[in-house]
C-alpha positions in Angstrom: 0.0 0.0 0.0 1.4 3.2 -1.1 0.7 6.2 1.2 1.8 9.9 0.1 1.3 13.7 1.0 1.3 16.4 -1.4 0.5 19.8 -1.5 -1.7 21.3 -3.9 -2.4 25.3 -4.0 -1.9 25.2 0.1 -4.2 23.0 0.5 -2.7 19.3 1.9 -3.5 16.1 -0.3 -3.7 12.4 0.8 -2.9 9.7 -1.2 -3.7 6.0 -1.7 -2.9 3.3 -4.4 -6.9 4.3 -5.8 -7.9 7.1 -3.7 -7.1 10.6 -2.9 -8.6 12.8 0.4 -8.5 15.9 2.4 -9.3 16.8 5.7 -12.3 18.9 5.3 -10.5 22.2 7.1 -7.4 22.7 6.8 -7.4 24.3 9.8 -7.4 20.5 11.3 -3.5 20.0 10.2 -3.1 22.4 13.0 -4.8 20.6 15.8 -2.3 19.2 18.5 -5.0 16.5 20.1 -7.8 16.3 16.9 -9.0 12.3 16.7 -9.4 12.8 13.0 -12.9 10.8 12.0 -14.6 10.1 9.3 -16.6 13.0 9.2 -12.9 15.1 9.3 -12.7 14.0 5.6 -13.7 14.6 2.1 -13.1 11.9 -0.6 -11.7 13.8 -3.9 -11.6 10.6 -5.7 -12.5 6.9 -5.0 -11.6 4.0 -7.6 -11.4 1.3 -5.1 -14.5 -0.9 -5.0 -15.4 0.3 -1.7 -18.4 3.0 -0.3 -17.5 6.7 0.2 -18.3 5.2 3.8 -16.1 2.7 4.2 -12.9 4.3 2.3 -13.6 6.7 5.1 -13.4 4.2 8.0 -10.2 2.1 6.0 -8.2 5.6 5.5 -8.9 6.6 9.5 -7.9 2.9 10.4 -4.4 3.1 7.6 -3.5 6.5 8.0 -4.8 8.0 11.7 -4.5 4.8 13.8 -1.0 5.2 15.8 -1.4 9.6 16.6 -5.7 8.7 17.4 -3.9 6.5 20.0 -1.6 8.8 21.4 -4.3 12.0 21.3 -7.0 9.4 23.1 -4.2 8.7 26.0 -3.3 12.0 26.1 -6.9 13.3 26.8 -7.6 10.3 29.3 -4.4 10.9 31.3 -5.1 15.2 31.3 -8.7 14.2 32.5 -7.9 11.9 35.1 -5.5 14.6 36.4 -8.4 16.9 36.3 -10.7 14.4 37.7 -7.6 13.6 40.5 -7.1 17.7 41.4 -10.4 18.2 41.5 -11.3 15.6 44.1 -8.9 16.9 46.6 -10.4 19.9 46.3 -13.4 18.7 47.6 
């Protein structure tokens, strides 16, 4: 499977062996702690036999996996410090 990034007219590109995508803002590339979902992107061109749908899931499982891991324990270990600070507090 062959995975590449290009730029296009500032605008960040994604692609697959038969797809291409963007993230629907481009504002997102920004994000430290985003977990990038489906509904983060936009399809610009599907010619695998999958669904709009399921490219969608199969490009968050291939390309976001490992850093939607590391935002998710990130988030869980700020809140259970919040959670922690907060109860002795109390």
């Amino acid at each position: 499977m062959t995975q590449s990034l290009e730029l296009v007219d500032g605008i960040n590109i994604y692609k697959g062996d038969d797809y291409k995508f963007k993230l629907v803002d481009e504002k997102y590339h920004r994000y430290a702690w985003l977990i990038v979902k489906e509904k983060h992107i936009q399809i610009i061109e599907n010619k695998t036999d999958l669904s709009d749908k399921e490219l969608k899931s199969e490009i968050v499982r291939s390309w976001f996996l490992i850093e939607n891991e590391m935002v998710k324990q990130h988030n869980n270990a700020k809140a259970r410090s919040r959670r922690s600070t907060n109860a002795q507090t109390i």
